[in-house]
C-alpha positions as a printed Julia matrix, in Angstrom:
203×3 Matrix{Float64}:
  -9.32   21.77    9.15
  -9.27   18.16    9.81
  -8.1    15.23    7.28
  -9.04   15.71    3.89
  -6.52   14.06    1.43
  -4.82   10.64    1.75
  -1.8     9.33   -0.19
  -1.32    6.11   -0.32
   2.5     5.64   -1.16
   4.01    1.98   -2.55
   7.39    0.76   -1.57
  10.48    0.96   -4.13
  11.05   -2.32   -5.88
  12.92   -5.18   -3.91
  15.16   -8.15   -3.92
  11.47   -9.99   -4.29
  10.01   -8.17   -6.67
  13.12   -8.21   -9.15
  13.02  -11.94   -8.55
   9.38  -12.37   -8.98
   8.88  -13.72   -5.6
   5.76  -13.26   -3.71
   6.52  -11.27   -0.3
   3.87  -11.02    1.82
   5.09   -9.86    5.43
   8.4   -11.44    4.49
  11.01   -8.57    5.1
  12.61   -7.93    1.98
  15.03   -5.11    1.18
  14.67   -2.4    -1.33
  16.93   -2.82   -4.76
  19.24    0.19   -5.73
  16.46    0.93   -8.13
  13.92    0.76   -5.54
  15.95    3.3    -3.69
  15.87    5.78   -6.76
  12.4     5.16   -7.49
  12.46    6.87   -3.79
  14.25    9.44   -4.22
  12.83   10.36   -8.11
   9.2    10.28   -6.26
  10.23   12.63   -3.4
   9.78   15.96   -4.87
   6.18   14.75   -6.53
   4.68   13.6    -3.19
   6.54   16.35   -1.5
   3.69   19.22   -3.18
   1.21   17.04   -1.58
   2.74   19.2     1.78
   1.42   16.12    3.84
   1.56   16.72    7.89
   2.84   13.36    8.65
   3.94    9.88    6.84
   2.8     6.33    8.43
   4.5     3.47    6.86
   4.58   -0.06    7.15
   6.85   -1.35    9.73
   8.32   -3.71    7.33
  11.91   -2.27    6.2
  10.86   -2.4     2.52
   7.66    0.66    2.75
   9.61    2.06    6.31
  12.57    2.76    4.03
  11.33    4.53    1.27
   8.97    6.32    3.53
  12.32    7.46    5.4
  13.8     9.11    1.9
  10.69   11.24    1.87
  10.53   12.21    5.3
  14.16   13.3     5.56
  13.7    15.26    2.33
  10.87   17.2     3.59
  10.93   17.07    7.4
   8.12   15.33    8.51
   7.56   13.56   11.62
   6.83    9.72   10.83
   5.26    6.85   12.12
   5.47    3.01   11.76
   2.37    0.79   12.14
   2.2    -2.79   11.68
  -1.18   -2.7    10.66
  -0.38   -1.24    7.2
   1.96   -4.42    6.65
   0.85   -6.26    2.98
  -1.48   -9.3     2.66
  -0.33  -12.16    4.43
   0.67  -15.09    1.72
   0.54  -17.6     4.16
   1.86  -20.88    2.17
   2.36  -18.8    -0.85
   5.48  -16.56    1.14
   8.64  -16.6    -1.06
   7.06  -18.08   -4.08
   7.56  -17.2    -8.01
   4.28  -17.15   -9.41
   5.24  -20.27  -11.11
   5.86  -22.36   -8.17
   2.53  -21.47   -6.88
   0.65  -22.28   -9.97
   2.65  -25.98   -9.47
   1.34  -26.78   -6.51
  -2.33  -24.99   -6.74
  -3.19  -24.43  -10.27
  -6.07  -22.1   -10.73
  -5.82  -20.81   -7.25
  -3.66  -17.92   -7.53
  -6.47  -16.94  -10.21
  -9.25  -17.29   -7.34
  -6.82  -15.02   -5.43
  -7.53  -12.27   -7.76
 -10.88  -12.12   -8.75
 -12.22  -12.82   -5.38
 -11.25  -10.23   -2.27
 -12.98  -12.74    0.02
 -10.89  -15.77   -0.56
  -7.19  -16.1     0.88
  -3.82  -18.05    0.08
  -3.79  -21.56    2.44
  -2.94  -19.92    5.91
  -2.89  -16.24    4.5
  -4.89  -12.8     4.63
  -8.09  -11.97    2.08
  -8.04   -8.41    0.62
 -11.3    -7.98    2.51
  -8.98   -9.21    5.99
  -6.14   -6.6     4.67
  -8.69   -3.57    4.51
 -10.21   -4.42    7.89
  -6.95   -3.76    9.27
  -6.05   -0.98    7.28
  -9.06    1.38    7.41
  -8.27    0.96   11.72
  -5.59    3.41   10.2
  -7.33    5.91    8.63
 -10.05    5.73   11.34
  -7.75    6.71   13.96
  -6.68    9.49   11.94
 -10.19   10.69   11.93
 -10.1    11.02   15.41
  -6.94   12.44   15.9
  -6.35   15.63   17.86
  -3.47   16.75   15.86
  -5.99   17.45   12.92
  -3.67   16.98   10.2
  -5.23   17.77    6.46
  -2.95   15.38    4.6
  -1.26   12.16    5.33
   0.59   10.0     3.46
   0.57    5.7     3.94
   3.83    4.0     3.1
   2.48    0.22    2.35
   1.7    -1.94   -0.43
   0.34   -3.12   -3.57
  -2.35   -5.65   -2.48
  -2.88   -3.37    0.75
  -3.15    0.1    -1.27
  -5.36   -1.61   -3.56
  -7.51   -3.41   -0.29
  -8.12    0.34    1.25
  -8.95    2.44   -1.73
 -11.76   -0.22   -2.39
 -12.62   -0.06    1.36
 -12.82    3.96    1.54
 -14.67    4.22   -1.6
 -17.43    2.01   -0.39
 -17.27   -0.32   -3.68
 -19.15   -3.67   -3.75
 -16.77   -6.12   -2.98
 -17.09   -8.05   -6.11
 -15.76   -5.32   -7.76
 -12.67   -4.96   -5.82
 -10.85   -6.84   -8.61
 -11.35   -4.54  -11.25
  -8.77   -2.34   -9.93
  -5.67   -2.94  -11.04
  -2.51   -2.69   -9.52
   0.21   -0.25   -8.19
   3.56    0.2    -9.54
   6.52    0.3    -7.21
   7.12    4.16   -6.19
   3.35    4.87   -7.33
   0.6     5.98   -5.44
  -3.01    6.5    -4.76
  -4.43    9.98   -3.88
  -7.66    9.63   -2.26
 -10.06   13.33   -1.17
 -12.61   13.56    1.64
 -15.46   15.65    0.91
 -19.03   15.74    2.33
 -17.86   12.5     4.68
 -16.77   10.46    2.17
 -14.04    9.72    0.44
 -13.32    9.86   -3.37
 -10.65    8.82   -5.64
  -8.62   11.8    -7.83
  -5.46    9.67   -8.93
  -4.36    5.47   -8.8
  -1.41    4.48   -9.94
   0.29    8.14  -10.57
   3.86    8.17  -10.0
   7.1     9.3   -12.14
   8.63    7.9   -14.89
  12.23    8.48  -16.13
């Protein structure tokens, strides 16, 4: 049976995200409670019996892709392509230092997938790049049913709206994704359709 179920996995929290800086493909580390988020996740994601894990190759999605794959023995991958929106200017920002030197803009950021941070990545960029992933899998010979992405918010969010064909305008009405949450995604009749977003533990 070929690919029929996608997870799409976000990172534990990080240095960034407890400091309520903007990341981007800045290589940030995961926070002690990022690593538990991992490891609380693990068992959860581990029913989804998936035949291999691809994460992002930055250290923050590789890493908590790496407490999963060790707990369940999985082969897994790294591919740059599932790496999270370029920020461009924006990199290493608070939200509030943004809104300083660009007022309004960060709010163009989120209600339109076409428009990008000042030498950045769109949403509709991101999911370009990230459905290359999932077509690959499509075609690959080691027909596995279930795979799981390691990545990110803004790219999680990016390919869900991608595989399930939606309008780009209405990209922004999905919200986001937790740290340690994730999307599951079901391919039936050659397309795909959504059965959770945002799921994840709590406790």
């Amino acid at each position: 049976m070929s690919l029929w179920r996608l997870v799409l996995w976000r990172h534990g929290e990080t240095d960034y995200n407890a400091a309520g800086r903007m990341q981007g493909h800045l290589d940030s580390a995961l926070t002690e409670v990022g690593w538990n988020q991992a490891r609380f996740a693990a068992p959860a994601l581990a029913r989804f019996d998936p035949g291999l894990v691809i994460a992002s190759d930055l250290r923050r999605a590789t890493d908590t892709a790496t407490v999963l794959t060790e707990a369940i023995g999985v082969p897994l991958r790294i591919d740059k392509r599932l790496r999270e929106t370029h920020l461009g200017e924006w990199q290493g920002l608070t939200g509030a230092e943004v809104d300083a030197v660009a007022p309004g803009e960060r709010h163009r950021w989120r209600t339109d997938a076409t428009w990008a941070p000042p030498g950045g990545e769109s949403r509709v960029d991101v999911a370009d790049r990230a459905a290359e992933v999932v077509a690959d899998l499509l075609r690959d010979k080691d027909d596995y049913e279930t795979v799981l992405l390691a990545a990110h918010g803004g790219l999680i969010l990016a390919l869900t709206a991608r595989l399930l064909d939606l309008p780009v305008a209405l990209w922004p009405s999905l919200g986001g994704i937790s740290n340690c949450h994730w999307v599951e995604l079901r391919r039936r009749d050659g397309a795909w359709r959504l059965h959770a977003y945002n799921a994840g533990m709590t406790g």
